[in-house]
C-alpha positions in Angstrom: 40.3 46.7 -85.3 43.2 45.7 -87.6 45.6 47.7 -89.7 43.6 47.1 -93.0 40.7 48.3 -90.6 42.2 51.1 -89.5 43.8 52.5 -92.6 39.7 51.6 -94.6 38.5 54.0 -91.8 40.9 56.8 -92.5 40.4 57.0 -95.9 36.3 57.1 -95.4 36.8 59.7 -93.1 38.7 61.3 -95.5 36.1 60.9 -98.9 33.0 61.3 -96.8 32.2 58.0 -97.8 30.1 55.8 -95.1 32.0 53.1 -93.1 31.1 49.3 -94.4 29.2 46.6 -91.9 31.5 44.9 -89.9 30.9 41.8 -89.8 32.9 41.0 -86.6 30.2 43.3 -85.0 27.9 40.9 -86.7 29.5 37.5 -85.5 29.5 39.4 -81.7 26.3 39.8 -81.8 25.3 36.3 -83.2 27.3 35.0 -80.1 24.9 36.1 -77.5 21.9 36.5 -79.4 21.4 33.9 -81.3 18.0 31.8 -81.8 18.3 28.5 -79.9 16.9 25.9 -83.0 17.4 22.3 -82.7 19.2 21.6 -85.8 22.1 24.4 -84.9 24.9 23.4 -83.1 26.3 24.6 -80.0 29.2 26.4 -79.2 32.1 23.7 -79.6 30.0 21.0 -81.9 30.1 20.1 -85.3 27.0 20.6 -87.2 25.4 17.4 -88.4 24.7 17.7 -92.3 21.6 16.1 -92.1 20.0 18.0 -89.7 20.9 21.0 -91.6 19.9 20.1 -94.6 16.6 18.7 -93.2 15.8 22.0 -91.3 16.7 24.3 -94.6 14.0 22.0 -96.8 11.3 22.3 -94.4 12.1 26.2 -94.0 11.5 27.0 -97.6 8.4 29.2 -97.8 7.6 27.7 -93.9 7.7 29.6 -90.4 10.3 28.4 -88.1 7.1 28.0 -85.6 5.5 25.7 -88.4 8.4 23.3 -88.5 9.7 23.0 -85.2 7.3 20.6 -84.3 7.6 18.7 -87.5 11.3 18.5 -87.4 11.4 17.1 -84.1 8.7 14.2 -85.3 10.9 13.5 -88.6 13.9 13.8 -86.2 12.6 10.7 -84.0 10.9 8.7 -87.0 14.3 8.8 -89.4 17.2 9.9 -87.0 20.0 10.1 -90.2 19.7 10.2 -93.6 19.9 6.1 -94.1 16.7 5.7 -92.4 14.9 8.4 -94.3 15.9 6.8 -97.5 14.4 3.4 -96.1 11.0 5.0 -95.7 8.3 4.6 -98.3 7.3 7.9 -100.2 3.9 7.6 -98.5 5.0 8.0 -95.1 7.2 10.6 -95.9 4.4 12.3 -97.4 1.8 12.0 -95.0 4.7 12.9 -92.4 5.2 16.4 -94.3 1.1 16.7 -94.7 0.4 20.4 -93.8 3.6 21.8 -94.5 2.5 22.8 -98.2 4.6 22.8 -101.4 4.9 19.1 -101.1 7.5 18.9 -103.6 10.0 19.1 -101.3 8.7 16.1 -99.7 9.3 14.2 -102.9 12.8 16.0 -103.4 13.8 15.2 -100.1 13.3 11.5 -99.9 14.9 11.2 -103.4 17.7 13.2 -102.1 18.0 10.9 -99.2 18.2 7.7 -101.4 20.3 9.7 -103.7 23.3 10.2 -100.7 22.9 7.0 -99.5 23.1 5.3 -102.9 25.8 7.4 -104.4 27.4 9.1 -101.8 27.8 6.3 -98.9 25.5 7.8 -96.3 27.5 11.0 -96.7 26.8 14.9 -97.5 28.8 15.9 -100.2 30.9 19.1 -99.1 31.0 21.4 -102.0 28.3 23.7 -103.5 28.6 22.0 -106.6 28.0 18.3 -105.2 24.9 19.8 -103.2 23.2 21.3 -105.9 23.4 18.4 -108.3 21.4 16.4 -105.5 17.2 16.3 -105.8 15.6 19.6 -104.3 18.9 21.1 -103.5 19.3 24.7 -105.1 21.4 27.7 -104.9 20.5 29.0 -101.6 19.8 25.4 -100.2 23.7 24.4 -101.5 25.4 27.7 -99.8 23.5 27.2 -96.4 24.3 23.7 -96.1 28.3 24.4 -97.4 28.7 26.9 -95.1 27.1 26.0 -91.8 27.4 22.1 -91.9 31.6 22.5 -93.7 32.4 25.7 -93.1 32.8 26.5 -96.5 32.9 29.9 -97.8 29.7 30.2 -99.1 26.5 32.7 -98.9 23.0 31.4 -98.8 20.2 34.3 -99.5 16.9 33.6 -97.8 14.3 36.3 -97.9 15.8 37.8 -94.4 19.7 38.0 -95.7 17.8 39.8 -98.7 16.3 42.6 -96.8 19.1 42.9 -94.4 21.5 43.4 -97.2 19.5 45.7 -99.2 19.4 47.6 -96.2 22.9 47.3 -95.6 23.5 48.8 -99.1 20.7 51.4 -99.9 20.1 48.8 -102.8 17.8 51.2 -105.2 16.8 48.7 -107.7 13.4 46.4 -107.2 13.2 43.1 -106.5 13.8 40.5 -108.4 15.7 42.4 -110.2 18.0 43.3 -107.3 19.1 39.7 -106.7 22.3 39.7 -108.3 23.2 42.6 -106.8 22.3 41.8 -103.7 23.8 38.4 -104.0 27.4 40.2 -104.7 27.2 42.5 -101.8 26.6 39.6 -99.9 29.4 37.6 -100.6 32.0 40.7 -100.6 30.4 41.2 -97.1 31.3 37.1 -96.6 34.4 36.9 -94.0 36.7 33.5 -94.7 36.5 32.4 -91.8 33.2 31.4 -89.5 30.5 31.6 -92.9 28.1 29.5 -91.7 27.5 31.4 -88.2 27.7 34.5 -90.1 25.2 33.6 -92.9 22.9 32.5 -89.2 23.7 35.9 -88.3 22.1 37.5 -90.9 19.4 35.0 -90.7 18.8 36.1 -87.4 19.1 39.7 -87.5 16.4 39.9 -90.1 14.0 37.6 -88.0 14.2 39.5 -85.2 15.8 43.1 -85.3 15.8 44.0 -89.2 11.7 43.0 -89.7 9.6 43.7 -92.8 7.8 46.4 -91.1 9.2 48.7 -87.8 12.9 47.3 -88.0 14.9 48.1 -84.9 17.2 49.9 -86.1 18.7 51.0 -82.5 19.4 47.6 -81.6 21.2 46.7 -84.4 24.9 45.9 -84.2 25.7 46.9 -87.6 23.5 50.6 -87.8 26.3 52.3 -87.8 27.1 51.0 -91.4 24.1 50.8 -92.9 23.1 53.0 -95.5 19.0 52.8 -95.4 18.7 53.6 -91.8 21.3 56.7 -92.4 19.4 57.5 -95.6 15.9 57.5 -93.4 14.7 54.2 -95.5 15.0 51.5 -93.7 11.5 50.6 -93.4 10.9 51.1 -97.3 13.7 49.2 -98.2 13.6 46.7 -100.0 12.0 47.9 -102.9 9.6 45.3 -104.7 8.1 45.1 -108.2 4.3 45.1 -108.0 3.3 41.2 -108.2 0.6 39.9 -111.5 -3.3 39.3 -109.7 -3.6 35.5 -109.0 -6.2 34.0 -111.3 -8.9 32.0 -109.6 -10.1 28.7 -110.8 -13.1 26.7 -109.4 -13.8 22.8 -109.9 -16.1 20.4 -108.1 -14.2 18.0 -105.4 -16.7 14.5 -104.5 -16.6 13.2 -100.8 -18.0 9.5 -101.0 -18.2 8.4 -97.5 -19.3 4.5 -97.4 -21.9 3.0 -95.0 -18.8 1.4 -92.7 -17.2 5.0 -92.4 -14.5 4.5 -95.4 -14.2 7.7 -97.2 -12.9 7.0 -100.5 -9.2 9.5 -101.5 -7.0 9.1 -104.5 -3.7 9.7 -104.9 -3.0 12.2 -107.1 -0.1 11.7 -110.1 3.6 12.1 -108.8 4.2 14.9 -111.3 2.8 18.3 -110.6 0.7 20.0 -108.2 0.3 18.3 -105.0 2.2 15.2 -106.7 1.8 11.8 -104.5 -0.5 13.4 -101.8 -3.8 11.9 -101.7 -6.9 14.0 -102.2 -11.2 13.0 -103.0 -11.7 12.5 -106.6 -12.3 16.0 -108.4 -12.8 17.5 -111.6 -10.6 19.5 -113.4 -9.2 23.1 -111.9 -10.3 25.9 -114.8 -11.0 29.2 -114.7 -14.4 28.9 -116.3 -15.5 26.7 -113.9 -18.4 23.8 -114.9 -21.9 23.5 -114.8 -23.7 21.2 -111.8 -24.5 18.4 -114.7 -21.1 18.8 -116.7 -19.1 18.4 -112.8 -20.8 15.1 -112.6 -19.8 13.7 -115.8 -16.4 13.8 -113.4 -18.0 11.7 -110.3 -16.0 8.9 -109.0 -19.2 6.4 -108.6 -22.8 6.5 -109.2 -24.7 8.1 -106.3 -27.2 10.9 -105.2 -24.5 13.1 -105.2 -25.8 16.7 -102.6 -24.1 19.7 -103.2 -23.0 20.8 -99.7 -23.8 24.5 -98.7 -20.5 26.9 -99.2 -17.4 26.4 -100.9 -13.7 25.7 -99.8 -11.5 28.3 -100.7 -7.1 28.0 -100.7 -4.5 30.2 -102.4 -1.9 28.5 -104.1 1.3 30.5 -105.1 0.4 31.1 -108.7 -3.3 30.8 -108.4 -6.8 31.1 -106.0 -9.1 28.1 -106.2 -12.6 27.2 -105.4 -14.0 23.6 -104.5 -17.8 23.3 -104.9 -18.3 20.4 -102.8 -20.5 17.2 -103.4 -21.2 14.8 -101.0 -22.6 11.0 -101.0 -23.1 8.3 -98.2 -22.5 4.6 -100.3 -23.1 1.5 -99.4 -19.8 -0.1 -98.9 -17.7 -1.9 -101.8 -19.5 0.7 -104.2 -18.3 0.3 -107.6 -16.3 3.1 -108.6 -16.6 4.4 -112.6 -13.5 4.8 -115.0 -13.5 8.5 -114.1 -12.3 7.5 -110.6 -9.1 6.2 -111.8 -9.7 3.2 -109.7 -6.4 2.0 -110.3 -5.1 5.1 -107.8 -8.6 5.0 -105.1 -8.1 3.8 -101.7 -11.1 3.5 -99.1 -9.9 5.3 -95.7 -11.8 5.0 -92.4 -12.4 8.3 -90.8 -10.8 7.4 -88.2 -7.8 7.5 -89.7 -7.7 10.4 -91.8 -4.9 12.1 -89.4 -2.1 9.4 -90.8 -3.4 9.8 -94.2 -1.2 12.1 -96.2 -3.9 14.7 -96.7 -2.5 18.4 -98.2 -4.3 21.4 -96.4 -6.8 21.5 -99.2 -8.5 18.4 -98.9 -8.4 18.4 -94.8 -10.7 21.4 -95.4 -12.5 19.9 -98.1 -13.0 17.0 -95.7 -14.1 18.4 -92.9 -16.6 20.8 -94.6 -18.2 17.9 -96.4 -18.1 15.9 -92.7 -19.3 18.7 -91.1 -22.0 18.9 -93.1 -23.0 15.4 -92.8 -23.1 16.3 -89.0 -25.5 19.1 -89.0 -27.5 18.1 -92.1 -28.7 21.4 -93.8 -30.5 21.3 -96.1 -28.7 20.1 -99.3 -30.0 19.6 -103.0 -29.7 16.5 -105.2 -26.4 17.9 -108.0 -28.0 18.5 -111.2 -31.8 18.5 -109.6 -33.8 21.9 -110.8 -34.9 24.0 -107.7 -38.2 22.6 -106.9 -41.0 25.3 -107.4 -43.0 27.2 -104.6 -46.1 26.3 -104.1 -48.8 29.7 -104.2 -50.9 29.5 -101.3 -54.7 29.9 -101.7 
């Protein structure tokens, strides 16, 4: 311990007051317990600013489980941050298909270009460079500043949240709590080693601090933390009670052509699900539409079925609903202005797994193939139930 140790300790012990997390303790146990993760270097390297920038987009609102399969594919398609910026938008997209909130894929092949273009193939090193770059935001900024430069600099993920409001007996509700918690974090912040203490509290929250039954005996910093000595470390942090999503419902049309083409479009680059490809729908409302009023949004003229069962996904803001209708064409169909030709494309089903499908319309797909399959029974759209006949 050092003087300015010592002499903190002697005065807590003389106020009562509780000793403060020691980060060394921290960094110690980081050292031999840290994750092993691709995109982190090892003892003695240099961290690569691409990778670490690449891993911290694909981690936003994703499991590391989720993405450690896809950053190893994106690692062997575009090894650096030139390639990635050589790629077309598509394949970028259809490379992140699955990983939801596919903004990021847009952000992070703009920011690629963007580096290349006005930064000669290099990260810029200071918060303030990162986060004038596409998709790069507070947290995004401090993680890559700290681990990749060393800067001193404290990201706040969703785990350095909980572990600090932990850490602190932080009373107030989040969101409100963020400042706060954002200060504590940075006085907590030693100068030197940032980024592998910002990984430390990564870590500590994924595996020892958890959301529910936190291991509090393991920890290497119990001994200064305020909810476990206040009997609240599994309440901790508190939350404000989150608005009811609304649900909205709409109609999505699978047109699959006699040579096994099934006809996507891409949607507009702005906006939900922006430059991923999905079947020609109607509008997304709350009111829903009427079997005859859904058609007036059909991509081409045929005896549309309404397929048994509906698709259900939950967005972040919002449940939805797909009805789904389902039509076997003869091939080259004419599609109608409601299509938006200009934006259709016919893809084999064959092919479907390079397509860059979201998770919405691979369900809608395979519900409305399935159902091909197995042929239920299925009415005509728009036809009135047909009436029983009474028997003599």
């Amino acid at each position: 311990m050092t003087l300015a140790g010592r002499k903190r300790g002697k005065k807590q012990a003389a106020t009562g007051e509780r000793r403060m997390p020691d980060p060394a303790a921290l960094l110690a146990w980081y050292d031999r317990h840290a994750r092993r993760l691709p995109w982190r270097a090892k003892p003695g390297e240099t961290s690569d600013p691409y990778r670490v920038w690449l891993s911290e987009i694909m981690l936003q609102q994703t499991t590391v489980k989720a993405v450690l399969p896809r950053y190893a594919d994106f690692l062997c398609r575009w090894p650096d941050v030139t390639a990635l910026a050589a790629a077309e938008l598509g394949e970028v997209l259809a490379a992140w298909a699955g990983l939801g909130y596919y903004a990021r894929a847009r952000n992070l092949h703009a920011c690629a270009r963007e580096v290349v273009e006005r930064h000669g193939s290099r990260f810029p090193a200071t918060e303030g460079e990162l986060r004038a770059l596409p998709g790069i935001g507070d947290y995004t900024a401090a993680a890559i500043a700290a681990i990749a430069f060393g800067a001193r600099a404290t990201p706040i993920d969703g785990n350095i949240e909980r572990v600090v409001a932990r850490l602190f007996a932080v009373a107030t509700p989040l969101p409100a709590a963020k400042p706060e918690i954002r200060s504590l974090a940075l006085a907590l912040t030693p100068d030197e080693r940032a980024g592998d203490f910002a990984q430390s509290l990564m870590d500590l929250g994924a595996t020892l601090c958890s959301p529910r039954r936190p291991a509090c005996g393991l920890c290497p910093v119990v001994s200064g933390c305020e909810a476990h000595a206040q009997g609240l470390a599994e309440i901790l942090p508190y939350r404000d009670a989150k608005a009811e999503r609304p649900t909205r419902r709409g109609v999505a049309f699978v047109a699959l052509s006699e040579d096994g083409a099934v006809l996507l479009r891409e949607r507009p680059l702005k906006g939900l699900l922006g430059g991923m490809l999905e079947t020609p729908s109607s509008p997304w409302t709350e009111r829903g539409e009427s079997a005859n009023a859904a058609l007036d949004h059909a991509p081409l003229k045929a005896p549309w079925r309404e397929v048994t069962g509906l698709v259900a996904h939950t967005f972040t803001h919002f449940h939805l609903e797909l009805s789904i209708y389902f039509a076997e064409v003869p091939a080259k169909t004419k599609l109608n202005a409601a299509a938006h030709p200009e934006r259709c494309r016919w893809v084999h089903v064959r092919d479907l797994h390079e397509a860059a499908l979201p998770s919405l319309m691979c369900k809608v797909l395979a519900h409305a193939l399935e159902e091909k399959r197995l042929r239920p029974q299925a009415r005509v759209a728009g036809a009135q139930p047909r009436a029983r006949r009474r028997s003599a």
